[in-house]
N, CA, C and O of each residue as an XYZ file, in Angstrom:
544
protein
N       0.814     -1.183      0.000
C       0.000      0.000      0.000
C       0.867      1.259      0.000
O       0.413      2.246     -0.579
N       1.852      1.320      0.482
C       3.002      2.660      0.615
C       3.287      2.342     -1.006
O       2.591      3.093     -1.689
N       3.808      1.774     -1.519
C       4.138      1.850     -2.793
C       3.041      2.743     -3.790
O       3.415      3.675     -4.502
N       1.683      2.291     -3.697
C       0.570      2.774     -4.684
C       0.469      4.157     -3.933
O       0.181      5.087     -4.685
N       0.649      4.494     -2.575
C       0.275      5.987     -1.892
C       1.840      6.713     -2.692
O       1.843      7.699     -3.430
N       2.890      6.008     -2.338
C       3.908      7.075     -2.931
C       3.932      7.279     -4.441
O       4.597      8.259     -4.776
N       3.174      6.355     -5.777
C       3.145      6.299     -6.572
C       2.191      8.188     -6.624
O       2.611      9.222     -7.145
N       1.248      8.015     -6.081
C      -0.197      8.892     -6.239
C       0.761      9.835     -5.933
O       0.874     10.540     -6.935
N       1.690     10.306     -4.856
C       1.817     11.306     -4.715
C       3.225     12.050     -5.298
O       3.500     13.200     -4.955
N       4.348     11.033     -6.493
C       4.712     11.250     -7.307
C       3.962     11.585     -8.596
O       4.497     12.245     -9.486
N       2.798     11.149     -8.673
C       1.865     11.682     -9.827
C       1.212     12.386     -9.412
O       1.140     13.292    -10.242
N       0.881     12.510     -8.957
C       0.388     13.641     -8.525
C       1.262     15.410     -8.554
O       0.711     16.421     -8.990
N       2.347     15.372     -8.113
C       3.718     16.347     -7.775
C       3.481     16.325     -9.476
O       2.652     17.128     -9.904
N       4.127     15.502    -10.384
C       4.193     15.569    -11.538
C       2.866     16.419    -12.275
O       3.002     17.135    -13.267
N       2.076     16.269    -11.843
C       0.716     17.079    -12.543
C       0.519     18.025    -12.326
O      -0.286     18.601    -13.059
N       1.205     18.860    -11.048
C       1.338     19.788    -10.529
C       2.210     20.844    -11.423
O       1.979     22.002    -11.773
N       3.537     19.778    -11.692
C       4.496     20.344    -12.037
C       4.631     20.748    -14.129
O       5.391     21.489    -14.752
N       3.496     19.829    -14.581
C       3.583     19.746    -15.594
C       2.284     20.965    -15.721
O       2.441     21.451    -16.841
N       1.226     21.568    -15.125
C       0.161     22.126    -14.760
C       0.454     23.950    -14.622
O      -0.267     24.870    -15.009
N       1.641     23.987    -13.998
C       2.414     25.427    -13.911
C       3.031     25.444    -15.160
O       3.090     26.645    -15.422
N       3.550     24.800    -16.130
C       4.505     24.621    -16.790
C       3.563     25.153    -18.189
O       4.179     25.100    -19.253
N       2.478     25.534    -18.235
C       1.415     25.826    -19.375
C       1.874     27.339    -19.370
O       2.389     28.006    -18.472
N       1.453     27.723    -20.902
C       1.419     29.297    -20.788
C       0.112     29.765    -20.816
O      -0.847     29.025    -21.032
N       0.018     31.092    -20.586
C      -1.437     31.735    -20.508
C      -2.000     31.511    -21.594
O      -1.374     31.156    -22.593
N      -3.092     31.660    -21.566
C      -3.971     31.631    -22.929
C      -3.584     32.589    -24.011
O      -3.607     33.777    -23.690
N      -3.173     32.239    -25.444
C      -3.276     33.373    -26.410
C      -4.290     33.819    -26.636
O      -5.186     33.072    -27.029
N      -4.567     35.511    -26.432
C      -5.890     36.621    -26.487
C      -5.256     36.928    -28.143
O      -4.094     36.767    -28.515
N      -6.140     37.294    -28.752
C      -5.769     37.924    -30.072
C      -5.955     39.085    -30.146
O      -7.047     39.652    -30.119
N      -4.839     39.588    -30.253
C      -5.190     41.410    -30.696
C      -6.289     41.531    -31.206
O      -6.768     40.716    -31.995
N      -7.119     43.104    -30.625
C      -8.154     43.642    -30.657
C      -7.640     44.828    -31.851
O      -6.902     45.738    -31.471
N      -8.021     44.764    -33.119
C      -7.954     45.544    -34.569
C      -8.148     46.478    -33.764
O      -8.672     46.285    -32.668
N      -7.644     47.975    -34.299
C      -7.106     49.464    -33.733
C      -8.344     49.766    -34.424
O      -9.096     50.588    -33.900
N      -8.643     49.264    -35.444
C      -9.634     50.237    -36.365
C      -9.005     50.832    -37.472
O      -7.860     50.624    -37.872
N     -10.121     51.827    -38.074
C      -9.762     52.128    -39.197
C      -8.845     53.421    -38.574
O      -8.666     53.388    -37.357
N      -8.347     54.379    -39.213
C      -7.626     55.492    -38.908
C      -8.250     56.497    -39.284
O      -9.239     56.395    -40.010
N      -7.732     57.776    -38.807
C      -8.730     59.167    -39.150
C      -8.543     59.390    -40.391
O      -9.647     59.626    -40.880
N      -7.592     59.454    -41.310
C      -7.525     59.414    -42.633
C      -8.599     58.695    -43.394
O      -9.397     59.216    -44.173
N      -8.512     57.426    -43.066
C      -9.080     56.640    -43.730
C     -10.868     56.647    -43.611
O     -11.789     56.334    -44.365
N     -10.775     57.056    -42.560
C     -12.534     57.223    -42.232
C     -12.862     58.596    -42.631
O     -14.048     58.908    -42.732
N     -11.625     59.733    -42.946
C     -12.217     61.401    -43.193
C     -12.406     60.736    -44.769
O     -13.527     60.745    -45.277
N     -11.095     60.092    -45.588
C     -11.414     59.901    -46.746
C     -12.677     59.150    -47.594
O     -13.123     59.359    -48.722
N     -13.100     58.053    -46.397
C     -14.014     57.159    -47.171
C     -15.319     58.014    -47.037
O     -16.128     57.598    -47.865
N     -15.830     59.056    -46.303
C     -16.714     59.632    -45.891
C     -16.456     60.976    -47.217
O     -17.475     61.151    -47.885
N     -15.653     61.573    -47.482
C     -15.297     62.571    -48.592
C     -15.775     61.616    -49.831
O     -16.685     61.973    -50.579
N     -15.073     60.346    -49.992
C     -15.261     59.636    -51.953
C     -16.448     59.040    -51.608
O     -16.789     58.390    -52.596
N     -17.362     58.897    -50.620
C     -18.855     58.465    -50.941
C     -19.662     59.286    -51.403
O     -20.602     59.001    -52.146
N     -19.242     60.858    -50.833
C     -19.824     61.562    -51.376
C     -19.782     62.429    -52.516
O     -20.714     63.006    -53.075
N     -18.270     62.430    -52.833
C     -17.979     62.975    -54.245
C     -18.270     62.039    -55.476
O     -18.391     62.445    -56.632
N     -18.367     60.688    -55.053
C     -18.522     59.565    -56.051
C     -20.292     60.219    -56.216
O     -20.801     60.615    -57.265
N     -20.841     60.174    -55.068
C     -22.065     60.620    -55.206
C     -23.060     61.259    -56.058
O     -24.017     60.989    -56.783
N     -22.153     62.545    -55.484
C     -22.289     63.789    -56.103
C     -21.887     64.488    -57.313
O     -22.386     65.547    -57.693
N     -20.856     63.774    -57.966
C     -20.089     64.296    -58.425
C     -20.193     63.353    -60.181
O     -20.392     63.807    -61.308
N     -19.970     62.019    -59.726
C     -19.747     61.092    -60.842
C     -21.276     60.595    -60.910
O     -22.020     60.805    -61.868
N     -21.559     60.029    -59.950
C     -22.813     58.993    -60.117
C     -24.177     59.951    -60.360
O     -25.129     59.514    -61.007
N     -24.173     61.293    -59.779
C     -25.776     62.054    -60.573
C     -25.248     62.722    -61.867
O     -25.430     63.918    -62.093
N     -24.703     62.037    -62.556
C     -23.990     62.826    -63.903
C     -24.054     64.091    -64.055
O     -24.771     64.671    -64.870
N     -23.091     64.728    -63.055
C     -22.956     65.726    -62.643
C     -21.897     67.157    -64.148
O     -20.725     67.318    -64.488
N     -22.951     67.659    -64.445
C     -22.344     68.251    -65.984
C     -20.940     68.531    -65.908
O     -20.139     68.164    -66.768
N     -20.635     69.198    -64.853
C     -19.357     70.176    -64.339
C     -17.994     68.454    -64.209
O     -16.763     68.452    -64.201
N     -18.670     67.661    -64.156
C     -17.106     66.447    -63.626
C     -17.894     65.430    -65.067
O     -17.132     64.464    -65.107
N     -18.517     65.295    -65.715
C     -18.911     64.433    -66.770
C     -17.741     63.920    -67.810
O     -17.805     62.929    -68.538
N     -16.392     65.083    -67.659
C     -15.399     64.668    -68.494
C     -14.077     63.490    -67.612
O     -13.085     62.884    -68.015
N     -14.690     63.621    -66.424
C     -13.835     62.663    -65.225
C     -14.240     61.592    -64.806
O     -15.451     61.398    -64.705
N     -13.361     60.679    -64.475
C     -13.954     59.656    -63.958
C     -13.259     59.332    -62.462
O     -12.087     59.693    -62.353
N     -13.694     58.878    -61.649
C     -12.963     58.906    -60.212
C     -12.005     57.448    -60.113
O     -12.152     56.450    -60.817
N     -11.095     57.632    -59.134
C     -10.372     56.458    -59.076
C      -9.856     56.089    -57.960
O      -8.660     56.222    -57.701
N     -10.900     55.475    -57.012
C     -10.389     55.363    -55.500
C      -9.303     54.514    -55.217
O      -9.249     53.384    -55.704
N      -8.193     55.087    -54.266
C      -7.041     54.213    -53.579
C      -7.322     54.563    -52.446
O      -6.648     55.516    -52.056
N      -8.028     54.191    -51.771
C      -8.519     54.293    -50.137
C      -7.621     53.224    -49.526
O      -6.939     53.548    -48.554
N      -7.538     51.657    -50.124
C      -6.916     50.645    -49.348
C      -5.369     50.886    -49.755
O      -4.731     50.279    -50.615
N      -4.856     52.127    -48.754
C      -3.596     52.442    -49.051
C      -2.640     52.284    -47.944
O      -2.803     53.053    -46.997
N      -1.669     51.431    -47.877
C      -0.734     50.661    -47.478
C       0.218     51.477    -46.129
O       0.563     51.407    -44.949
N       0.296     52.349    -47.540
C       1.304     53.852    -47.100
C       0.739     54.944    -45.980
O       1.470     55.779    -45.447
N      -0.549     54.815    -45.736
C      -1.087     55.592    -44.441
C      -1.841     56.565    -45.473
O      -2.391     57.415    -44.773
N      -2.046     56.757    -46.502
C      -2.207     57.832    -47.630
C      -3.548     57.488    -48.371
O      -3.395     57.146    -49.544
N      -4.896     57.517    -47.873
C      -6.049     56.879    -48.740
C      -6.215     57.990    -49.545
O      -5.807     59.099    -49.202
N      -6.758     57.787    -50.543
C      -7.102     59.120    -51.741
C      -7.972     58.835    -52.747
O      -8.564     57.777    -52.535
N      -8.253     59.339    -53.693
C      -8.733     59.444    -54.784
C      -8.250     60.512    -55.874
O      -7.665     61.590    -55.780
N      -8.796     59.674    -57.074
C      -8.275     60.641    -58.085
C      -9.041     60.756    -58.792
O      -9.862     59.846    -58.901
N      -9.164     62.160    -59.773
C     -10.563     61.990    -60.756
C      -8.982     62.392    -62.181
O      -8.088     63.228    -62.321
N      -9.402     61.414    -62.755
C      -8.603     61.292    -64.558
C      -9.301     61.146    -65.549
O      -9.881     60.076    -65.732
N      -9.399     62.075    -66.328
C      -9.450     62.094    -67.649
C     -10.884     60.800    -68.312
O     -10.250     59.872    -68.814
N     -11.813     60.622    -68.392
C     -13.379     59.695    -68.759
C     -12.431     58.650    -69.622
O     -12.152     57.532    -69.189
N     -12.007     59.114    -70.797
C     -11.680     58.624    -72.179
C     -10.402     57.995    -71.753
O     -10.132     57.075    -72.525
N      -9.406     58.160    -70.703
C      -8.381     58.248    -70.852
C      -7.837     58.051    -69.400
O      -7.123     58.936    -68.929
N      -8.288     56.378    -68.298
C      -8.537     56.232    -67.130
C      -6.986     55.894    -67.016
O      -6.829     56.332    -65.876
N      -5.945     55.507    -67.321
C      -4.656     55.427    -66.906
C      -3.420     56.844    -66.968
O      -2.212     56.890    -66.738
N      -4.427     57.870    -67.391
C      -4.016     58.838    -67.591
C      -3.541     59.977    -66.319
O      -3.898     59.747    -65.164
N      -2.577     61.407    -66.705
C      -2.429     61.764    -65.220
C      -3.510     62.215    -64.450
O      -4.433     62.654    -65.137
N      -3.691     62.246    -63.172
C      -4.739     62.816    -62.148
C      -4.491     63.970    -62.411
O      -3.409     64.556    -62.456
N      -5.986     64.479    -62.677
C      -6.448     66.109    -62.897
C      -6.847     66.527    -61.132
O      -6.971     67.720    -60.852
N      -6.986     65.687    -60.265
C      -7.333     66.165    -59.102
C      -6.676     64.968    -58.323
O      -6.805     63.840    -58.797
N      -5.913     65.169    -57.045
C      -6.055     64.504    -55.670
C      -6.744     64.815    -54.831
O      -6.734     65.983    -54.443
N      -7.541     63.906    -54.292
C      -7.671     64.518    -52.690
C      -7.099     62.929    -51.513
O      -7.331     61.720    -51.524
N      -6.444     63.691    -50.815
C      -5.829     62.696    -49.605
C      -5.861     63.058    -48.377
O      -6.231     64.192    -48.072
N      -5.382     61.926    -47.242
C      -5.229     62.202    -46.227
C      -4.644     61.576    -45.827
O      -4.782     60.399    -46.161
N      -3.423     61.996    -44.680
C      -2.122     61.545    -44.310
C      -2.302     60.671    -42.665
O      -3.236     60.933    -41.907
N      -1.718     60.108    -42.491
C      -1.443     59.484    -41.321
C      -2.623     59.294    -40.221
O      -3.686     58.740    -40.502
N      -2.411     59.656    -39.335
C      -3.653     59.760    -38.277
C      -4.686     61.166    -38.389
O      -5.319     61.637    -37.445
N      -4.674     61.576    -39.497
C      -5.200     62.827    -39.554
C      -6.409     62.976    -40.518
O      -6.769     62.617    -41.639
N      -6.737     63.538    -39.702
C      -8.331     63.728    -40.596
C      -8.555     65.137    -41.451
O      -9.606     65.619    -41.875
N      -7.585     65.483    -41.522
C      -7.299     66.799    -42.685
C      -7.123     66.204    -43.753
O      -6.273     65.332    -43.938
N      -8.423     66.890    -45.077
C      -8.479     65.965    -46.319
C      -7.458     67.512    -47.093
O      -7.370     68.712    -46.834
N      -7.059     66.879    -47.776
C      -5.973     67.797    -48.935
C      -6.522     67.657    -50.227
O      -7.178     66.631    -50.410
N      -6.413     68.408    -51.117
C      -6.963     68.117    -52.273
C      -5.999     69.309    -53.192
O      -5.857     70.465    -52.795
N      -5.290     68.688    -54.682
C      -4.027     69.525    -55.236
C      -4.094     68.906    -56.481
O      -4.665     67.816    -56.472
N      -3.647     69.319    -57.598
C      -3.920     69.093    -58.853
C      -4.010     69.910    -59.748
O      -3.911     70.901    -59.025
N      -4.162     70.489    -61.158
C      -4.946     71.432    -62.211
C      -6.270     71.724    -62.287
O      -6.801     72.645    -62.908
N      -6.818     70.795    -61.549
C      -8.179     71.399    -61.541
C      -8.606     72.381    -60.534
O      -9.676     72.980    -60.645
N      -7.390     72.650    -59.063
C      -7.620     73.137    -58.673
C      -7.763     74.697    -58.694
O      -8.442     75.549    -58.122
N      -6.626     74.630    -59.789
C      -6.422     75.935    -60.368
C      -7.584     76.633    -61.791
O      -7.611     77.780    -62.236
N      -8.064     75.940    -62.023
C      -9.519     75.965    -62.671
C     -10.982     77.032    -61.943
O     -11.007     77.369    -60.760
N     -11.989     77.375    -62.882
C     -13.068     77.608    -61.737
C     -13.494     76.663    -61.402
O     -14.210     76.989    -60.455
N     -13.573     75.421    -61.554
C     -14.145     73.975    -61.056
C     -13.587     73.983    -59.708
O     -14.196     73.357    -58.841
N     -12.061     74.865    -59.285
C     -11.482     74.727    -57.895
C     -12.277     75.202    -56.953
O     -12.320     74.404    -56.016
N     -13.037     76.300    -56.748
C     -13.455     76.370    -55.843
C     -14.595     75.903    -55.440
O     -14.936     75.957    -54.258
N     -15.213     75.464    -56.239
C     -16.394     74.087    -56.131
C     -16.159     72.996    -55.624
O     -17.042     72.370    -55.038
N     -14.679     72.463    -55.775
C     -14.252     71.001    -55.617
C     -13.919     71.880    -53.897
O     -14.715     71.571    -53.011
N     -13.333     72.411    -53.702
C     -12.853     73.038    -51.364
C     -14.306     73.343    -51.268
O     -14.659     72.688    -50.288
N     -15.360     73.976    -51.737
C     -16.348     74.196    -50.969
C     -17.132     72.835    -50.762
O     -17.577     72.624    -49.634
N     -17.315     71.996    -51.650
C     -17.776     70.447    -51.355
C     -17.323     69.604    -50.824
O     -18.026     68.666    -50.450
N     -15.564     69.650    -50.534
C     -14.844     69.123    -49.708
C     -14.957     69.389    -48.594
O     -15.098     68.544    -47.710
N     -14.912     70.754    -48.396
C     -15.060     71.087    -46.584
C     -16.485     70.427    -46.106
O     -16.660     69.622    -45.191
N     -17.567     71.072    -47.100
C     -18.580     70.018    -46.610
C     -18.821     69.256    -46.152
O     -19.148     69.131    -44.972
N     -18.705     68.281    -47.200
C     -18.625     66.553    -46.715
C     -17.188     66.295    -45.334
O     -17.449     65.889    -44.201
N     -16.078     66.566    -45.707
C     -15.168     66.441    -44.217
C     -16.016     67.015    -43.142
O     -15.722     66.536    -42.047
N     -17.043     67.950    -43.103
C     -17.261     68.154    -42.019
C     -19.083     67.646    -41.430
O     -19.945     68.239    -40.782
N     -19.010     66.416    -42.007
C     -19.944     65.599    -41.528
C     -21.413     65.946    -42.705
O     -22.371     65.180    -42.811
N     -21.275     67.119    -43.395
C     -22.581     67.037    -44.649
C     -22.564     66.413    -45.606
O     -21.841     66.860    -46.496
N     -23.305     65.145    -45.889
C     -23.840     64.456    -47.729
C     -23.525     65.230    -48.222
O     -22.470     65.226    -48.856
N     -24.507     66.468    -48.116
C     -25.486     67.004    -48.990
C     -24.976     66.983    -50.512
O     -23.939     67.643    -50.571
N     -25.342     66.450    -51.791
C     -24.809     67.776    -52.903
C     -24.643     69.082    -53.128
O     -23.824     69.474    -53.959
N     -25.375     69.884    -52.436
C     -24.775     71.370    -52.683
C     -25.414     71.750    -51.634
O     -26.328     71.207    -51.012
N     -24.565     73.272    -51.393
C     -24.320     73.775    -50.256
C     -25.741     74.741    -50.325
O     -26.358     75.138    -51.314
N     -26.045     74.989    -48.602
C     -27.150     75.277    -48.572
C     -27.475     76.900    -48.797
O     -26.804     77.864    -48.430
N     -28.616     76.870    -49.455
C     -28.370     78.282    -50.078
C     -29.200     79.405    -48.725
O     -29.211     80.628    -48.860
């Protein structure tokens, strides 16, 4: 009987010892989310796609848009190029950098009268309005 009691309480010690010897549970990182860029930008090209391309909007009818939102580089954007001519250079950027929710927008069109149409619809929409046009 000492033999089977000292057996139990070598197996026992052992279960103990093999029991500490576990690591904690792997938790899986909790996703950060999207970033302020990326959420000022996707909220700006829903609505310029909107507004702009999709109600065949006379003033952008010669453009076509070209979203790079899933951007690697911290840099989501869009571009509107040329209808006829979609590999062509961007007549407009608009972006946004890093953790920041400041949308930028730079190009030839800005320098156009189409420019100040394209910052007054931008500030818009960055600042939480759909709308297509600004309220009169």
């Amino acid at each position: 009987m000492r033999l089977t009691i000292a057996r139990l309480a070598l197996l026992a010690a052992a279960g103990l010892g093999l029991a500490s010897c576990q690591s904690s549970p792997k938790t899986t990182p909790v996703p950060s989310g999207k970033s302020a860029s990326l959420l000022a930008m996707e909220q700006v090209a829903i609505a310029a796609h909107k507004c702009w391309i999709a109600s065949k909007d006379p003033a952008f009818k010669t453009y076509q848009m070209a979203n790079e939102l899933n951007s690697y580089s911290g840099t989501p954007r869009f571009l509107l190029v040329p209808a006829k001519h979609y590999g062509g250079k961007p007549l407009l950027v608009v972006q946004a950098q890093g953790n920041s929710s400041r949308v930028d927008a730079f190009g030839p069109l800005m320098n156009e009268p189409l420019g100040a149409r394209i910052s007054s619809d931008l500030a818009r929409w960055q600042a939480g309005n759909p709308s297509c046009a600004a309220a009169a």
